[in-house]
C-alpha positions as CSV (number, residue, x, y, z in Angstrom):
1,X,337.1,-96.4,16.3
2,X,339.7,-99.0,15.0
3,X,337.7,-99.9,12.5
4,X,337.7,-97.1,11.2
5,X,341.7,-97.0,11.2
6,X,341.8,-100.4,9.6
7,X,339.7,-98.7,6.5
8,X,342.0,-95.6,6.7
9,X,345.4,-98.1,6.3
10,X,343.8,-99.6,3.5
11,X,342.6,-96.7,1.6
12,X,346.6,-95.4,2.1
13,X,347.1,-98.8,-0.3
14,X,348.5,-101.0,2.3
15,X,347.9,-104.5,2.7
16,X,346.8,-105.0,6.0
17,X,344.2,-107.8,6.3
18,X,341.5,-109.2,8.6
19,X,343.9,-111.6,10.3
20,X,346.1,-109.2,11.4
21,X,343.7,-106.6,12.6
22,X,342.5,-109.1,14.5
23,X,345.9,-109.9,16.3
24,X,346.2,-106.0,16.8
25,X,342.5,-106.5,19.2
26,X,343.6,-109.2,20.7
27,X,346.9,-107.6,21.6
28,X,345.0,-105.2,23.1
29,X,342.6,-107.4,24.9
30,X,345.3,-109.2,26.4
31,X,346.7,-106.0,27.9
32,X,350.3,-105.9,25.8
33,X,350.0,-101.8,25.9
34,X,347.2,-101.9,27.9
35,X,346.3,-99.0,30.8
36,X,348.9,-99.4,33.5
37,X,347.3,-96.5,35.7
38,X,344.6,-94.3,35.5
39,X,346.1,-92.0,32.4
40,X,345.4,-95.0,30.0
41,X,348.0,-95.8,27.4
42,X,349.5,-93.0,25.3
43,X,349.7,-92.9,21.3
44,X,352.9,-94.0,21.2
45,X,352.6,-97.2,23.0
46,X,349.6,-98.1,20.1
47,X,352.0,-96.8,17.4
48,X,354.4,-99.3,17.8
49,X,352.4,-102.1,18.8
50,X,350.0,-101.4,15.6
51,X,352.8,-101.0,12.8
52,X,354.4,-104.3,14.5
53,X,351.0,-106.5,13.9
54,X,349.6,-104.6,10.6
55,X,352.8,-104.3,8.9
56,X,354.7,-107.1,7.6
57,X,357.4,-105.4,5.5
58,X,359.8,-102.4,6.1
59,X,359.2,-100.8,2.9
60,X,355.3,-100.1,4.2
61,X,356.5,-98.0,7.1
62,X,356.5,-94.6,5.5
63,X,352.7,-94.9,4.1
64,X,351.9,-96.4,7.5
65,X,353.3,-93.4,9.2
66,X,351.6,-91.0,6.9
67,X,347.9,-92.6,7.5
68,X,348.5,-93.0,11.1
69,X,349.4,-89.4,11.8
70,X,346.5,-88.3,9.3
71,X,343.9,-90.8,11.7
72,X,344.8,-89.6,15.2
73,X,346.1,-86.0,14.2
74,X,345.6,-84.2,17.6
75,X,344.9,-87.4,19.9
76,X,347.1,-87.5,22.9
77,X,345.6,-89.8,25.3
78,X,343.8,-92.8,23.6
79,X,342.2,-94.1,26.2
80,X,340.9,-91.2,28.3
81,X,339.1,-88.6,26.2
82,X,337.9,-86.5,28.8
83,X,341.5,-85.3,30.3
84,X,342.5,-81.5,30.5
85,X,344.3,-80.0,27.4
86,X,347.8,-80.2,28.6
87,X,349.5,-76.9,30.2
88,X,352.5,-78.0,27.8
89,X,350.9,-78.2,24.4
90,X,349.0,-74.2,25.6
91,X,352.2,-73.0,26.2
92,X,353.7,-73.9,22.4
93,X,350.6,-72.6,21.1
94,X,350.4,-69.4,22.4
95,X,353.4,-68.2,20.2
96,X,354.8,-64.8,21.1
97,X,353.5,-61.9,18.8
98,X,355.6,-59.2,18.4
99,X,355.4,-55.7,16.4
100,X,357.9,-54.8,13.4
101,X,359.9,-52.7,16.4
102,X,360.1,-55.0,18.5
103,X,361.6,-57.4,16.5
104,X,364.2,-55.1,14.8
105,X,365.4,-54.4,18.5
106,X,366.4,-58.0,19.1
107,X,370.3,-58.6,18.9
108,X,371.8,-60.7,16.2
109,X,374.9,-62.4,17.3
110,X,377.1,-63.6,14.9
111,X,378.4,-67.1,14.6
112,X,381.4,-67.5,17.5
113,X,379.6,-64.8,19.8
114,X,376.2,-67.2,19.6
115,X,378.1,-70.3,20.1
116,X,380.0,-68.9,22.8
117,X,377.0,-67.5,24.7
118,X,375.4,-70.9,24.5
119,X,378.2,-72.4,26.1
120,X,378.3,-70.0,29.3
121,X,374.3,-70.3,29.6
122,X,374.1,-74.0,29.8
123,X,376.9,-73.6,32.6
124,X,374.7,-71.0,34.7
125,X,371.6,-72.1,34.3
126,X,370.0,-73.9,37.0
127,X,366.4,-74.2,36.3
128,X,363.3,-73.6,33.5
129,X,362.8,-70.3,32.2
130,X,360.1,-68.8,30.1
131,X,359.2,-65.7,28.0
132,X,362.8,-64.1,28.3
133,X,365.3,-62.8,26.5
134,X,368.5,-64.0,27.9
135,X,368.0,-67.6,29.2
136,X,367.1,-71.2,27.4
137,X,363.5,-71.2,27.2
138,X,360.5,-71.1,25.7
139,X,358.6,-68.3,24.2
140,X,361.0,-65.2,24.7
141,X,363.3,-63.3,22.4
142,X,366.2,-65.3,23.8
143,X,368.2,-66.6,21.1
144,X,368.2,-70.0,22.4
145,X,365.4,-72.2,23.0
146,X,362.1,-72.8,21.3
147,X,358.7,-71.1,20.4
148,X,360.0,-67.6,20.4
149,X,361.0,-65.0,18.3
150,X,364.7,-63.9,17.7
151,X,366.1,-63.4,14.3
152,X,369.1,-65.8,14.3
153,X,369.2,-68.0,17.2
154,X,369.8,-71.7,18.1
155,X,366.3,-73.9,18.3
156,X,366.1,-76.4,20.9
157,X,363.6,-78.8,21.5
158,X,360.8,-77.1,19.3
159,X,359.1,-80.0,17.2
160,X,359.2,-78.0,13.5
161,X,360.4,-74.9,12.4
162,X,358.4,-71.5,12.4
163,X,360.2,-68.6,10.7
164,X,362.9,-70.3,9.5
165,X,365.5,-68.2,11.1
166,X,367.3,-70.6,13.3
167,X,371.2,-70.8,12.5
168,X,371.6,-74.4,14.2
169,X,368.8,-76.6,15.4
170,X,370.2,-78.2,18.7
171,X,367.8,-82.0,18.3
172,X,368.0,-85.4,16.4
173,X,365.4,-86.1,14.6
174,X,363.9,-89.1,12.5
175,X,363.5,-89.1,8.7
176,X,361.7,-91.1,6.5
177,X,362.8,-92.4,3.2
178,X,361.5,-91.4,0.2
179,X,358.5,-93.3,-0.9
180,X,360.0,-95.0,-4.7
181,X,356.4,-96.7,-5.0
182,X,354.8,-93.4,-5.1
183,X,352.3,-93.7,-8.3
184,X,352.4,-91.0,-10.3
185,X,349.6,-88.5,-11.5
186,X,351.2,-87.5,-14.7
187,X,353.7,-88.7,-17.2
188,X,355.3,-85.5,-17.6
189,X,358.3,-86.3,-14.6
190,X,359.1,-89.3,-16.6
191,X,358.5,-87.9,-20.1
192,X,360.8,-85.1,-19.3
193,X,363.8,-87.6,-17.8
194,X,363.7,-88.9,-21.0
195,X,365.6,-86.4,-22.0
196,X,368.7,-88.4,-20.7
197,X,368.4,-91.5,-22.1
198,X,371.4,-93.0,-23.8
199,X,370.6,-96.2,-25.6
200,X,373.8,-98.5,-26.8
201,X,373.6,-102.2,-28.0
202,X,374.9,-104.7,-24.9
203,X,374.9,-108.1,-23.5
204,X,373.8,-111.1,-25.7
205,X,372.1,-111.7,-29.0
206,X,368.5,-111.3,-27.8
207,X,366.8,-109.4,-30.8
208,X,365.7,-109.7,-34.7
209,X,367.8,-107.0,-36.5
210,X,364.7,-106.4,-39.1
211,X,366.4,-104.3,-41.5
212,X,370.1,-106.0,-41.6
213,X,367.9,-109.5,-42.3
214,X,366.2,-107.6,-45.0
215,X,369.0,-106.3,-46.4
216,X,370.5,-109.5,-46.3
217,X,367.9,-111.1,-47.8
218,X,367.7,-108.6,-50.8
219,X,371.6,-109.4,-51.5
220,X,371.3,-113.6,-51.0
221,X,368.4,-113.5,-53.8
222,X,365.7,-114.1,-52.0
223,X,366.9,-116.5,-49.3
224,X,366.2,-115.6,-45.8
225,X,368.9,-114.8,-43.9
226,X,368.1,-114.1,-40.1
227,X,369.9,-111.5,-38.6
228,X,370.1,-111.2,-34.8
229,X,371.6,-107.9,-32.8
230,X,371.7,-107.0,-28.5
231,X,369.0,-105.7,-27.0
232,X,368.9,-102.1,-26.4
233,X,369.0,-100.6,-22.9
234,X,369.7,-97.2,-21.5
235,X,373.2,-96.4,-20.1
236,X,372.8,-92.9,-18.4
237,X,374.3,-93.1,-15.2
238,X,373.0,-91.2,-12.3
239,X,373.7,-90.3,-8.8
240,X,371.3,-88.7,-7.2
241,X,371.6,-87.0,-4.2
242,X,368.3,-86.3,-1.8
243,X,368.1,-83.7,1.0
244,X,365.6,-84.9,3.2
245,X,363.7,-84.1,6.8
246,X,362.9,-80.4,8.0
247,X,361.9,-77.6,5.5
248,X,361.8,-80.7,2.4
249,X,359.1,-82.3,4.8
250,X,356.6,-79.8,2.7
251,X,357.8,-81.0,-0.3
252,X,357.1,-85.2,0.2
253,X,354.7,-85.7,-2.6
254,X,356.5,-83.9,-5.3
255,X,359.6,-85.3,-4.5
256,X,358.5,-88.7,-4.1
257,X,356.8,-88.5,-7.8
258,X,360.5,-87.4,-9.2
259,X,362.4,-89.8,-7.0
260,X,359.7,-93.1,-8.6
261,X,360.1,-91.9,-11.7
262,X,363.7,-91.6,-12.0
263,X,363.8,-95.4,-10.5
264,X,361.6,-96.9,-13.0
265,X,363.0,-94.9,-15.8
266,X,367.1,-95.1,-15.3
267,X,369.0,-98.4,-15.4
268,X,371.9,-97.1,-13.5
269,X,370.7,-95.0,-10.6
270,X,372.6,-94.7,-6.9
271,X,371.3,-92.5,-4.4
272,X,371.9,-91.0,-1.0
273,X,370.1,-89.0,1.5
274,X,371.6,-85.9,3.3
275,X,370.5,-83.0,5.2
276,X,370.2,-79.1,3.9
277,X,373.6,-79.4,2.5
278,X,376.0,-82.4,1.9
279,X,379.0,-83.1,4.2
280,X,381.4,-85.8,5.1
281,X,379.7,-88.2,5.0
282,X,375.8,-89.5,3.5
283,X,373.1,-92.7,3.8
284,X,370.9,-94.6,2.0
285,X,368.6,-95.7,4.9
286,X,367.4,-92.8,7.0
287,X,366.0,-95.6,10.3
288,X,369.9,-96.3,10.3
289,X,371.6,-92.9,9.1
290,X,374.1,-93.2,11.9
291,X,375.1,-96.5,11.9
292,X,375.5,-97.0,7.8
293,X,376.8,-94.5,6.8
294,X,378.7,-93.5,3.5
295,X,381.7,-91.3,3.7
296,X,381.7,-88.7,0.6
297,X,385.0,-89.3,-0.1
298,X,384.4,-93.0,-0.6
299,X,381.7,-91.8,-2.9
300,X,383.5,-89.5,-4.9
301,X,385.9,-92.2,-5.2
302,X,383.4,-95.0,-6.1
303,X,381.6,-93.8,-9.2
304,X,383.4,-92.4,-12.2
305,X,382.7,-89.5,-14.1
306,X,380.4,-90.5,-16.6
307,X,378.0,-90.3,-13.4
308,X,375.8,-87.5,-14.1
309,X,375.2,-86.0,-10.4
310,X,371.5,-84.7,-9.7
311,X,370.8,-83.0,-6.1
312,X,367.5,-82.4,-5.2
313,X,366.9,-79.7,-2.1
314,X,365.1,-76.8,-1.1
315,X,368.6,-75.4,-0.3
316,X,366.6,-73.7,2.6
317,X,369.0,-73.4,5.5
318,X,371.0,-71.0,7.6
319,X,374.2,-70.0,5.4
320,X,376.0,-71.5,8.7
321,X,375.2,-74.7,7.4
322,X,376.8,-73.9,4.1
323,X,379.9,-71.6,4.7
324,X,380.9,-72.8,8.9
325,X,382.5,-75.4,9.9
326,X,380.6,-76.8,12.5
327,X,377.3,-75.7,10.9
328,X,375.5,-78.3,10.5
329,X,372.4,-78.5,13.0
330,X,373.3,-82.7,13.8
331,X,376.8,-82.8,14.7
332,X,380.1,-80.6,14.2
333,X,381.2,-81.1,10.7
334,X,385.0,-80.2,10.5
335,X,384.8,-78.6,7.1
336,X,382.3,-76.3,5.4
337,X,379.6,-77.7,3.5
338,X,380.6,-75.2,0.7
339,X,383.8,-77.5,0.4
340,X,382.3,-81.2,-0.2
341,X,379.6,-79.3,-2.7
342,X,382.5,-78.4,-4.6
343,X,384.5,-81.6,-4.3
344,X,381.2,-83.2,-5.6
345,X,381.1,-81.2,-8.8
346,X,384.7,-81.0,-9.5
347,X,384.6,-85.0,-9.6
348,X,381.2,-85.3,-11.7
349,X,381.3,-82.6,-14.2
350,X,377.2,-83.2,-15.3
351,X,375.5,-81.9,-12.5
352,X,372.9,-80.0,-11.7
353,X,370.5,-78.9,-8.4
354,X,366.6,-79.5,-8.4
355,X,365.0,-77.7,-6.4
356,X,361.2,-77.9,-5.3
357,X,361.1,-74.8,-3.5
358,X,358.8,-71.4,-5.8
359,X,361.4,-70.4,-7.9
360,X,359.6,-67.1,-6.9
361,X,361.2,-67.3,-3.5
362,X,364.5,-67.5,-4.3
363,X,366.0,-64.0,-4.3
364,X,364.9,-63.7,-0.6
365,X,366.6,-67.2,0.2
366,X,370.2,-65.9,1.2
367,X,371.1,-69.7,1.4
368,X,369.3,-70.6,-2.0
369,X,371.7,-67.3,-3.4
370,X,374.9,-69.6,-2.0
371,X,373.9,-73.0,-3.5
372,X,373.6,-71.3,-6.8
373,X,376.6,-69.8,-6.8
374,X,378.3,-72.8,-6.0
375,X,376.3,-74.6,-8.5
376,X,377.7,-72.1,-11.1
377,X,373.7,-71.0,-11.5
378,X,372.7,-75.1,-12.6
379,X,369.9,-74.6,-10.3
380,X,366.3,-75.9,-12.2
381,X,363.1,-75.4,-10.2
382,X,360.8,-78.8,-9.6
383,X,358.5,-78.1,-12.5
384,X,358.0,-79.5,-16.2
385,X,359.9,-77.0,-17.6
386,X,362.2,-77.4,-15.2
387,X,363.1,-80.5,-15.3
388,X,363.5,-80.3,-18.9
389,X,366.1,-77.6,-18.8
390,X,367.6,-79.5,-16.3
391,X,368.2,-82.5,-18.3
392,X,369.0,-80.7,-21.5
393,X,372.2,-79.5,-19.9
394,X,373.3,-83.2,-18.3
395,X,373.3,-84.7,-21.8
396,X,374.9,-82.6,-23.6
């Protein structure tokens, strides 16, 4: 069975040798997550112990993660097969169906009701509830909980979303960074970002002007006269800003394709990861988004104007997030969202939004419908043509 993983590591292009699979088995023969009772060890204790003797560098974790969960998809238990099928895992599984009519009967609340409500149901309740439509639970038309149905409620403890109609998501959860390695299939990301390039002669005497020597040449009658100019190098600046974790998980690969590209192809590039919309404050490390973080201000602040400002989200969100203070489903941001977005733009006057999500969806995104208007309509899709509208309008 490990062997099999070992091949599945190295076919995801990382470089995991013999030696260290063989520390992994011996770890294991020596009992460092071995069974402590009957229930064997779970996957999590192998998780760690594997990425800690296969991977040898940080920047590894994100392809490790990828092949790990495509390997034991579905395995729970790795060292007793023959357990029952949890009662927990049935239970999320066996989603609630409900007709057209039902679901139009289910109350929306509006922002301060919902909130409120919340508040006097985690003072009453005293114990587990399930398939209801009042309490915090699982599987009911409640508006709090998870695995349910209720058109604008507040998700808690539910793994991934479902229908997208959640107004706060009550969890903190782990993102990965972007991948900048990514290789890409195409040229076209890169051919299209070439659109911004901005050469200008810098630095030190480093290259043969061949048409100044043979022009000098010409006029000194024959007598070679060398003439040397600076190199040439691109001096776009860009900051990019990345919205990453929930709904942009099912946009990874195209996103990691634009954010490799851009890396390779732009001198001066800062970035920063936020979450479905940007607020006070951002990070470059998503293992340690809430110990280094950035504040926006300081941001703002940092890079001048010439900084042509790229954001790159599905802008898929509840309009909470965008238009409420207090919003945001990881914390209680004091201001809008609405308010830094525009703080951004007035301060970098190139900008523009990319977004990966079908430009066919849009119209029924009422949160894509708010980003655009406060992107004065700048709002490109992730395609070719795209892209190249997108950076048609930065360098002008």
């Amino acid at each position: 069975m490990l062997i099999d993983f070992f091949y599945t590591l190295r076919s995801a292009k990382l470089p995991v040798s013999v030696k260290e699979y063989l520390t992994l088995l011996e770890a294991l023969q020596q009992g460092v997550v071995g069974p402590k009772s009957e229930d064997g060890f779970r996957v999590d204790d192998f998780y760690y112990l594997s990425r800690c003797a296969l991977v040898k560098d940080e920047k590894h974790y994100d392809k490790f993660d990828r092949a790990f969960a495509a390997y034991f998809k579905g395995v729970e238990m790795l060292a007793d097969f023959t357990k029952d099928i949890p009662l927990e895992w049935l239970r999320k599984n066996l989603e609630l169906e409900l007709s057209p009519e039902e679901k139009a009967k289910i109350e929306k609340m509006g922002w301060d009701e919902l909130m409120e409500t919340l508040k006097k149901r985690f003072e009453e309740q005293k114990e587990r509830h399930e398939g209801g439509s009042k309490w915090i639970g699982t599987g009911g038309t409640s508006p709090f909980g998870a695995y349910g149905q209720n058109p604008q409620g507040i998700r808690i403890g539910q793994d991934k979303s479902r229908n997208k109609t959640a107004v706060k998501v009550w969890d903190q959860r782990a993102y990965k960074d972007y991948d900048d390695s990514q290789e890409l299939g195409t040229r076209n990301i890169k051919v299209a970002l070439r659109r911004l390039r901005k050469f200008a002669r810098e630095g030190h005497v480093e290259e043969l002007d061949l048409d100044e020597t043979i022009s000098k040449t010409a006029a000194n009658a024959g007598y070679l006269d060398i003439k040397m100019r600076p190199e040439r190098h691109n001096n776009v600046k860009v900051l990019l800003l990345m919205d990453v974790g929930g709904t942009m998980d099912e946009h990874i690969g195209r996103v990691e394709e634009l954010f490799s590209a851009t890396k390779s192809e732009l001198k001066h590039l800062e970035f920063y990861y936020f979450h479905n919309c940007v607020y006070d404050f951002m990070w470059r490390n998503n293992r340690r988004r809430f110990s280094e973080k950035f504040a926006t201000w300081d941001i703002i602040r940092k890079y001048n104007k010439d900084y042509k400002l790229i954001f790159v989200g599905d802008a898929t969100m509840s309009p909470y997030e965008i238009l409420q203070p207090g919003g945001s489903v990881e914390y209680n941001n004091e201001e809008a969202g609405a308010e830094w977005l525009q703080r951004l733009t007035n301060a970098f006057p190139k900008f523009a939004w990319i977004n990966p999500e079908p430009q066919g969806v849009w119209q029924y995104r009422q949160s894509i419908s708010v980003v655009q208007q406060l992107m004065n309509q700048r709002m490109f899709p992730l395609t070719l043509k795209g892209l190249e509208e997108a950076m048609r309008l930065l360098s002008k």
